[in-house]
C-alpha positions, -999 to 999 in steps of 0.1 A, spaced: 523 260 -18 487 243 -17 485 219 5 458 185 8 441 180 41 427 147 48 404 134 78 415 105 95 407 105 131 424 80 153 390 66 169 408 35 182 432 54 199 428 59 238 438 94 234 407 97 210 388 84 243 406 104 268 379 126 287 401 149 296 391 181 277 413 210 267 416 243 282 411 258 243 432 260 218 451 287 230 482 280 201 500 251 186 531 233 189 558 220 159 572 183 162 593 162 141 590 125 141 623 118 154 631 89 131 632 80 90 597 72 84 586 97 55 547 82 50 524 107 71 498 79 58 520 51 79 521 74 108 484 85 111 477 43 109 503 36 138 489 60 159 450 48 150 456 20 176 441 9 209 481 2 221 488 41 209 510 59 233 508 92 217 487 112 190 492 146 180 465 168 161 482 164 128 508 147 105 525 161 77 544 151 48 556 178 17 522 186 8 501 167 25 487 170 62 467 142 82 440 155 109 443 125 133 422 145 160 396 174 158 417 206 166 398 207 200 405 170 210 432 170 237 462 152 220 485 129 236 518 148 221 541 171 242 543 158 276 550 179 306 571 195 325 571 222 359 548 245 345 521 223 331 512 202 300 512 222 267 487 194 257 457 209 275 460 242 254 483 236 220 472 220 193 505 195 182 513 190 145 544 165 138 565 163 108 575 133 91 613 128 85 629 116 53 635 79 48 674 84 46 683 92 80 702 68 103 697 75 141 725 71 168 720 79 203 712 117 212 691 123 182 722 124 162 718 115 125 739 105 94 726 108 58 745 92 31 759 116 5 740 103 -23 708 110 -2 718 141 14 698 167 -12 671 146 -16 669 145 20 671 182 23 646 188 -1 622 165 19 629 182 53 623 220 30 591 209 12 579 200 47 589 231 65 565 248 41 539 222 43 538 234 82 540 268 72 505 269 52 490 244 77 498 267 108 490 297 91 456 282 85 450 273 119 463 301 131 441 325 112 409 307 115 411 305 150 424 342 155 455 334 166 489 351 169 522 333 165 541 363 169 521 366 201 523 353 240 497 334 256 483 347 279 490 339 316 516 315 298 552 323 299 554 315 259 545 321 225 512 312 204 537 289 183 568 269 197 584 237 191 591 207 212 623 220 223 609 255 232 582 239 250 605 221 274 628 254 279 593 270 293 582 242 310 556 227 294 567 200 278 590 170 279 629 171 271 632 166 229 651 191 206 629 187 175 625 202 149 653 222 153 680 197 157 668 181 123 673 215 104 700 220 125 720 190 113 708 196 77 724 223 74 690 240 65 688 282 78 656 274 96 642 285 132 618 284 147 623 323 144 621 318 109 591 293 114 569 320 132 574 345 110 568 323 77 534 319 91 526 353 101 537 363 66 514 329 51 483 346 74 483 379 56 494 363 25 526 387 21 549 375 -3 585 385 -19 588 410 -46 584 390 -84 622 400 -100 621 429 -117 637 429 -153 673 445 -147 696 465 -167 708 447 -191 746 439 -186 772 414 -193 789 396 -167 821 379 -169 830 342 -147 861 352 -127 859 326 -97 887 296 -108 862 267 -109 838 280 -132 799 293 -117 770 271 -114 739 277 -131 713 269 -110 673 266 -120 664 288 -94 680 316 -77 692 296 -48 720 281 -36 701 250 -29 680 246 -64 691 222 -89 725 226 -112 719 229 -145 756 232 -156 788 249 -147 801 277 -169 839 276 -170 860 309 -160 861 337 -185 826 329 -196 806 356 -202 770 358 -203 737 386 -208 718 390 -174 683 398 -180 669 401 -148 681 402 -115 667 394 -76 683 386 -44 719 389 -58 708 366 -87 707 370 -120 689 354 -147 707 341 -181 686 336 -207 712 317 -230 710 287 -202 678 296 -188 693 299 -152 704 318 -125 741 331 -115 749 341 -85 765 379 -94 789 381 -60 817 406 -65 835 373 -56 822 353 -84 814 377 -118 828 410 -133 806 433 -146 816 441 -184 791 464 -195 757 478 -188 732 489 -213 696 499 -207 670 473 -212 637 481 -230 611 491 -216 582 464 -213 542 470 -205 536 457 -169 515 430 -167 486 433 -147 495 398 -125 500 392 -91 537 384 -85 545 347 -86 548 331 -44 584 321 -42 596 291 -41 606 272 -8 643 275 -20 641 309 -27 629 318 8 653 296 19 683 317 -1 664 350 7 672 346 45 702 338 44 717 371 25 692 389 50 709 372 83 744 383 87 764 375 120 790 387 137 805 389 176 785 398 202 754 391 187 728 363 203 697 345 197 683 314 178 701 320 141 735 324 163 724 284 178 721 275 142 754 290 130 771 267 158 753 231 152 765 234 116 801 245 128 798 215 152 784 194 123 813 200 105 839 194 131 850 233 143 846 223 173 880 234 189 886 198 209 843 196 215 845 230 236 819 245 211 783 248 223 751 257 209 743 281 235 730 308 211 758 337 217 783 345 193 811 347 215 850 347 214 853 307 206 825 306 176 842 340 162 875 322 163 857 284 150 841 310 122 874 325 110 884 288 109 861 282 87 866 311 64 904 304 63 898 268 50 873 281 27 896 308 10 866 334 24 876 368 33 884 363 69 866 391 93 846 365 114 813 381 96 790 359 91 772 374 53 759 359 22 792 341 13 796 325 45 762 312 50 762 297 12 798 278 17 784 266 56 751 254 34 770 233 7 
């Protein structure tokens, strides 16, 4: 996605006067505002005050970041911890948070129903908005987020919450407990490697026209056709059960209806195949393939991240705040302490049992779309 850059430096700040000079920017750390104030405009003017406790290096909002300091200026962002302050050699970039959230203690949040998609899509767009901004950054400045710093004991690219498990920062969990708590399959995993990908400017295979084959609508409650081949685009309409419908093209377990012009989800669990003929033959175009959506990178890691016991690491952490969001919690023994173990197996076959999922304690494609709903 193209994103605007504007220049509004927070000269009134005392950070902006702070002496204190930066080691170099050596990488760059990911924030999230912490509370429901969506304007990075409203932001970049709170922190362009002489009473300013804090300024980071940037501010976004979907499609729209704010330079509030010169990339080399030492911010006022991250804090500290034993090993140092992240502030001398990270640049700090935080996100604005949709209007719709309601704080408790903790950084616990509610969203109303009504808001909860438009909230979702708010925290997504934004996501990306960081992607394409890091990636910038990153490549201008010859910079690896995939990388360690050197004589640091951390990546190029980390978050808040990393940040204070290395040291270097003070004790906050953002982003990741808001995409955590959305229910949204992002990491900062997922983040790091979005931007490695945005560097090179690597995309997704375009769908490829498919066999042509009719499909028949087995699941009991009819199939949503969505506009995009995600789980989390818009509904157009629900077909009812016994429907059947021509598939003209086909990606990531979607396929594309040109009767509705939408996307079914073709899961064994969902559709029948009735028939398959062979579909003509067209002239490629000579195009580069369209950059996918935000939704359908979104959808596209989820199939590609499958879980089961045993296994350990950030996606496992992600797997259990949703559980937790969602009350498997087994009386509040759950933790999000990133390993798959015996009690998230069990809170996971839960879940699948309520569900009407095939119960194996994997977590695949269906899984991850009926924890995302």
């Amino acid at each position: 996605m193209a994103i605007t850059i504007k220049i509004r430096h927070a000269t009134k700040s005392p950070c902006y006067n702070d002496p204190r000079k930066m080691q170099g920017v050596l990488g760059g750390m990911l924030h999230s505002v912490g509370c429901p104030q969506a304007s990075a405009d409203n932001w970049a003017a709170r922190w362009n005050r002489v009473t300013a406790r804090v300024c980071p290096t940037y501010v976004t909002e979907p499609g729209v970041a704010i330079q509030c300091l010169p990339e080399d200026k030492r911010p006022w962002t991250s804090g500290s911890g034993p090993n140092g302050n992240a502030n001398n050699y990270m640049f700090q970039v935080e996100m604005a948070e949709p209007k719709w959230l309601k704080y408790g203690k903790g950084g616990k949040f509610t969203v109303a129903p009504e808001h909860l998609e438009a909230s979702r899509k708010y925290v997504i767009e934004n996501y990306w908005t960081a992607v394409e901004l890091f990636a910038d950054i990153f490549k201008r400045r010859g910079l690896d987020p995939l990388a360690k710093i050197k004589g640091k004991n951390h990546l190029a690219l980390i978050s808040h919450k990393e940040g204070h498990k290395a040291g270097v920062a003070s004790n906050h969990g953002d982003p990741e407990h808001l995409w955590a708590q959305l229910k949204l399959p992002f990491t900062m995993d997922t983040f790091r490697h979005d931007v490695k990908a945005a560097m090179t400017g690597s995309t997704t295979p375009a769908p490829k026209p498919a066999e042509s084959k009719r499909v028949q609508i087995i699941t009991p409650h009819g199939l949503n056709v969505r506009e995009k081949p995600s789980t989390l685009s818009k509904r157009l309409k629900t077909l009812p059960k016994d429907s059947v419908v021509e598939i003209a093209e086909e990606t990531s377990g979607w396929g594309y209806v040109p009767a509705e012009k939408g996307w079914l989800h073709l899961g064994t669990k969902y559709v029948k195949v009735l028939a398959t003929e062979p579909a003509p033959k067209s002239t490629p175009k000579s195009v580069s393939p369209p950059k996918p959506s935000p939704a359908d990178k979104v959808d596209a890691w989820a199939k590609a991240n499958t879980l089961k016991q045993g296994d350990k690491g950030p996606v496992v952490g992600v797997l259990q705040a949703i559980l937790i969001n969602l009350g498997y919690t087994d009386d509040n023994k759950m933790v999000t302490d990133e390993n798959l173990g015996p009690l998230t197996d069990r809170m996971v076959k839960e879940f699948q049992t309520d569900h009407k999922l095939y119960v194996d304690g994997v977590v695949g494609p269906q899984t991850w779309e009926a924890l995302m709903k």
